[in-house]
C-alpha positions in Angstrom: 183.6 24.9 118.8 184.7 22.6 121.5 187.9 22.5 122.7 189.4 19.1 123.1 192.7 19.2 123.8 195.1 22.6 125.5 198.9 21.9 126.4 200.9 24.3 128.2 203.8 25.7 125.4 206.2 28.9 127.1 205.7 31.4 129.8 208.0 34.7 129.3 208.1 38.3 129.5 209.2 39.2 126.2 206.8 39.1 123.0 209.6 38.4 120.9 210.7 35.1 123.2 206.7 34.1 122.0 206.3 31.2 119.6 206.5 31.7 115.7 203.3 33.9 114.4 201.8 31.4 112.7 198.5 30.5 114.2 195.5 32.7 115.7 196.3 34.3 119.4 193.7 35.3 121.3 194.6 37.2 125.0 193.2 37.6 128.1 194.1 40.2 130.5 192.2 42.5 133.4 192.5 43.5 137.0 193.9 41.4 139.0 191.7 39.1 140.7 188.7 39.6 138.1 188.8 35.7 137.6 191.3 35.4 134.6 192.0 31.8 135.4 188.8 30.3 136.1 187.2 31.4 133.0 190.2 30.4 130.9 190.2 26.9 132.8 185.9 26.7 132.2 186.7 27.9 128.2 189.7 24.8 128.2 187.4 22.2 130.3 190.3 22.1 132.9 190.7 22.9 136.4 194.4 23.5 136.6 195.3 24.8 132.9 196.0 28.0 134.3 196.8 28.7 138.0 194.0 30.3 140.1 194.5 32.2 143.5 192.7 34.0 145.8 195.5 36.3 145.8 196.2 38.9 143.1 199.0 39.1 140.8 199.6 35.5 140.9 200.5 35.5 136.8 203.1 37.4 136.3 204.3 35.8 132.8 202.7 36.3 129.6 201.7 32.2 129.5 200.7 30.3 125.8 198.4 27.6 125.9 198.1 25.6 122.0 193.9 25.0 121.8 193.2 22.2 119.0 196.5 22.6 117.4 194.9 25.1 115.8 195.3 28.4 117.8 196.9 30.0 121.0 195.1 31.3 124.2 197.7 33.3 126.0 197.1 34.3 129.8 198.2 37.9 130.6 199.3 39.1 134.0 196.2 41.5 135.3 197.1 45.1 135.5 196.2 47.3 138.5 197.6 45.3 141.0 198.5 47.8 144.2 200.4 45.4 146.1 203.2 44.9 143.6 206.4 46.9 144.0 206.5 50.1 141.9 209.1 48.5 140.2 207.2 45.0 139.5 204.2 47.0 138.4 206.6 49.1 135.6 207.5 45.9 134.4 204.9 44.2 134.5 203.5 46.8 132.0 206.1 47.1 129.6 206.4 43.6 128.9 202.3 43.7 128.2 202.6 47.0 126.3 205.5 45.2 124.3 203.3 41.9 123.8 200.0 43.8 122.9 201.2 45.9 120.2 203.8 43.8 118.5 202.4 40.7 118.6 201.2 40.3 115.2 198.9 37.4 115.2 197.0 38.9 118.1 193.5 38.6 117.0 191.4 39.3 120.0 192.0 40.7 123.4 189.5 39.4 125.7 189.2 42.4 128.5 187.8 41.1 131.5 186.0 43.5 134.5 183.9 42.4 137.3 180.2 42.3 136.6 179.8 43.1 140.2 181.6 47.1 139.9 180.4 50.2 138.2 182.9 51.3 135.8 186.4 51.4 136.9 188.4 54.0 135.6 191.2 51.7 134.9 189.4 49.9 132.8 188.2 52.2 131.1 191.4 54.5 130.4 193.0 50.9 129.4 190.1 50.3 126.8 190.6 53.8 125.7 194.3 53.3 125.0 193.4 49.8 123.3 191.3 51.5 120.7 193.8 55.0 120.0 196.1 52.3 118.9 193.9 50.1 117.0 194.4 46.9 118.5 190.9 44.4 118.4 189.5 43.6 121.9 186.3 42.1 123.1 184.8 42.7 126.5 184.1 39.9 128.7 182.3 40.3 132.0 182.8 38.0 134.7 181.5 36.5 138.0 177.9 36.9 136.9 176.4 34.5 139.2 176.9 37.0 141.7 174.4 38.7 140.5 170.4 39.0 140.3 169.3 39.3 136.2 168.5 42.3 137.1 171.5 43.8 138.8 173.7 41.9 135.7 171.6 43.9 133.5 171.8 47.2 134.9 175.5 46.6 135.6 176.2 45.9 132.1 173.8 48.4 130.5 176.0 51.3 132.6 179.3 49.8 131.9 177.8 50.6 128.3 176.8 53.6 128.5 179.6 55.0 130.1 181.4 53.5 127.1 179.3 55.2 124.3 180.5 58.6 126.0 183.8 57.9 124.2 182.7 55.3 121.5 180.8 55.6 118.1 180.7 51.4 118.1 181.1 48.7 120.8 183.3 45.9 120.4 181.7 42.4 121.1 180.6 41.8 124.9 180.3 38.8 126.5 178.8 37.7 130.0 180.2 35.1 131.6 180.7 32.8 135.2 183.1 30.2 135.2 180.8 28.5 138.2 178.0 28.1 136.4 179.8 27.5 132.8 178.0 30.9 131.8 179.3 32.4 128.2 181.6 29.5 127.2 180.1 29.1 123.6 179.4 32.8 123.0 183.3 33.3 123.5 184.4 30.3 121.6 181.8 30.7 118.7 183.0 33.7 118.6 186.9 32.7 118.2 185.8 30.2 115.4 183.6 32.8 113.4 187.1 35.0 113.8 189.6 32.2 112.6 187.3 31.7 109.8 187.4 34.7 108.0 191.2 35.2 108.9 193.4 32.2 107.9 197.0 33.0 108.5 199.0 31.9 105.5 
């Protein structure tokens, strides 16, 4: 799949403000500052589709995008974000909560973590929650050019492991770099093989 056209449609903080159900969603969310925007801008082919920042927390809306008038790519605020008012953060995560397991057209959630980290237990406890309530994710790692083969290799094989403590089965994982275009047709062959065998009626 290529991806030749993506137009901005709504930013809000209620699932139920979201457009109609009647394409294929597909979500990305993780800490903040794991590089949410650039690799949804690489995926898009363009710079400014969703807003990068060196500094954390800068989505704070749960933001559609239409991809090929044929599906959404919606752009979640990260979780984990310290500097954020208690408050902030408590709403942050109810309107996320509220979007994840209500939105009914949600076919993927993309779950991005740094390449660079061992496990974070954050991530992990968030995965955990993700699968107790049945909702479909992928994993994505990101910022992989940061990284000999080697160390990417060993990085991801104990992110992994760690999983298959708590896991019978693995969902999908992807590696990726928005510098160095790194994982873009893994993720979108992957989102064509999926809108394939579910067409919404």
């Amino acid at each position: 799949m290529e991806i030749t056209k993506a137009e901005f449609v709504i930013s809000n903080s209620e699932y139920k403000k979201c457009p109609a159900p009647n394409m294929p969603e597909y979500a990305f969310i993780g800490r903040s500052n794991v590089g949410k925007s650039s690799l949804i801008n690489m995926l898009t082919n363009q710079s400014k589709l969703a807003k990068v920042s060196g500094q954390p927390g800068k989505t704070q809306l749960i933001n559609h995008f239409k991809i090929n008038d044929a599906w959404y790519l919606v752009d979640l605020p990260g979780y984990g974000f310290a500097k954020a008012s208690k408050g902030q953060r408590e709403k942050w995560q109810k309107f996320i909560t509220g979007y994840i397991l209500n939105r009914e057209n949600l076919f993927c959630l993309f779950v991005l973590v740094d390449s660079r980290l061992e496990p974070q237990q954050i991530d992990v406890d968030f995965m955990h929650w993700l699968g107790v309530n049945g909702v479909a994710f992928a994993i994505v790692f990101t910022k992989a050019d940061k990284l000999s083969k080697n160390q990417l290799d060993r990085n991801v094989s104990i992110y992994t492991r760690e999983l298959k403590k708590s896991w019978e089965e693995l969902p999908s994982v992807f590696v990726t770099s928005a510098e160095k275009r790194m994982g873009k047709e893994g993720i979108l062959a992957f989102i064509e093989d999926v809108n394939a065998k579910n067409p919404i009626q």
